[in-house]
C-alpha positions in Angstrom: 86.8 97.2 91.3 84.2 99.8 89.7 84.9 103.0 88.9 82.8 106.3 89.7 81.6 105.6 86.2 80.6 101.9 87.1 83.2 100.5 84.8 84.7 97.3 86.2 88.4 97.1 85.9 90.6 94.1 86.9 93.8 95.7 88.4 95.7 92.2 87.8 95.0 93.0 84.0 96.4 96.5 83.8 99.0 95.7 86.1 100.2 93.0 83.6 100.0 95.2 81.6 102.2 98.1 83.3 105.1 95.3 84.3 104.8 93.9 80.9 107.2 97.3 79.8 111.2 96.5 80.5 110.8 100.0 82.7 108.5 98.7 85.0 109.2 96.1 87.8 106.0 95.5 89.8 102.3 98.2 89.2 99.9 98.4 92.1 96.6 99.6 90.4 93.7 101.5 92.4 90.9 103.3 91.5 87.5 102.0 93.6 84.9 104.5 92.8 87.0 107.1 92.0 87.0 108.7 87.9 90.8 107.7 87.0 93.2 105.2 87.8 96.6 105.4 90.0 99.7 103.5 89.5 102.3 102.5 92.5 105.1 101.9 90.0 108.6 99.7 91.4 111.3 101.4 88.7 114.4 102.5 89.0 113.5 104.8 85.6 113.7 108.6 85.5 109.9 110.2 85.6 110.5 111.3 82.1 110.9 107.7 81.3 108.3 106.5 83.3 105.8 109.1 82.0 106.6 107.6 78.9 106.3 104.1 79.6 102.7 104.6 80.3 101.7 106.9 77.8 102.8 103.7 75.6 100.8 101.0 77.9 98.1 103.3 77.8 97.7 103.4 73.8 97.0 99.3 74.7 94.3 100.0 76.8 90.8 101.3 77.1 89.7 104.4 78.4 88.7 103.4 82.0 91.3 101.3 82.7 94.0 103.8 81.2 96.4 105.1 84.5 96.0 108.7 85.4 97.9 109.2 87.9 101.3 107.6 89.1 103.3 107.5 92.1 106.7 106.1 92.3 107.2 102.9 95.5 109.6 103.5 98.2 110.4 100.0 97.7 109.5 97.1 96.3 106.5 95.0 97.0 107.9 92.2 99.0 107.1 89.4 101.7 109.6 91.4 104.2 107.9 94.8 104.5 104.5 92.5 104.1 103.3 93.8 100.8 103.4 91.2 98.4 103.1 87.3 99.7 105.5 84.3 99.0 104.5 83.8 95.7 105.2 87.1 94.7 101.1 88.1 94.8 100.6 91.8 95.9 99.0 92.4 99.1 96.5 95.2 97.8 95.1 95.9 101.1 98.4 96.0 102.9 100.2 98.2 99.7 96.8 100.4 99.7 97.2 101.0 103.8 100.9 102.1 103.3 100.3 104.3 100.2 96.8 105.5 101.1 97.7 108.8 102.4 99.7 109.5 99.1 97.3 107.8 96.9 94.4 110.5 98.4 96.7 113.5 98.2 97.1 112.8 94.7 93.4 112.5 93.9 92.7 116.0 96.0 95.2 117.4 93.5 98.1 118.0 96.3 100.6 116.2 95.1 101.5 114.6 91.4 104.4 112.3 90.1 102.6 112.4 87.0 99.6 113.6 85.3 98.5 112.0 82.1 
C-alpha cells in the first residue's frame, strides 16, 4: 500500500518484522493513504511490554514503515473466525472489516492502545 506521503510499504515485511519479536504472535499492518502505520498485535504481553517490543522493531525499520499506532486482537487470526486462511496467510480484507471501526477511531484520535 502507499501512504499519504506516497511511500510504498509491504505490510508482509513489517509484519515479519513485528512477529519476528518473542512478544509478538501474529501483526496485521494497515496504513493505505493514511501518514502512519497501525499494528493489530496477537500477544498475550502487558502494553508496557508491547509498547516496548515495538519501540525495539521500530529502531529496525525506516521511517514510513515504522508502526504508530497499535491495537491489541481479540483473538487470534485464524481459519475459524475467517481471518487468516489454512496456511496460516492473513485475510487482510476480512481482519480490516472486523477491526475497521477501531482502526478509524484510532486514527481520529478517539481511542489509543499505544502512541509511539
Amino acid at each position: 500500500y502507499s501512504t499519504a506521503f506516497g511511500r510504498n510499504v509491504a505490510p508482509e515485511w513489517v509484519e515479519g518484522e513485528l512477529t519476528a519479536h518473542p512478544l509478538i504472535a501474529q501483526a496485521a499492518v494497515f496504513g493505505e493513504g493514511q501518514p502512519g502505520n497501525v499494528a493489530l498485535l496477537v500477544s498475550g504481553a502487558a502494553q508496557s511490554e508491547l509498547d516496548q517490543a515495538i519501540r525495539t522493531v521500530n529502531e529496525r525499520l525506516p521511517d514510513y514503515a515504522r508502526i504508530q499506532h497499535w491495537l491489541r486482537a481479540d483473538a487470534a487470526f485464524s481459519l475459524a473466525n475467517g481471518l487468516a486462511g489454512a496456511g496460516g496467510k492473513l485475510q487482510r480484507a476480512a481482519i480490516r472489516e472486523c477491526y475497521q471501526a477501531r482502526i478509524q477511531a484510532l486514527y481520529a484520535g478517539e481511542v489509543c492502545d499505544a502512541v509511539l
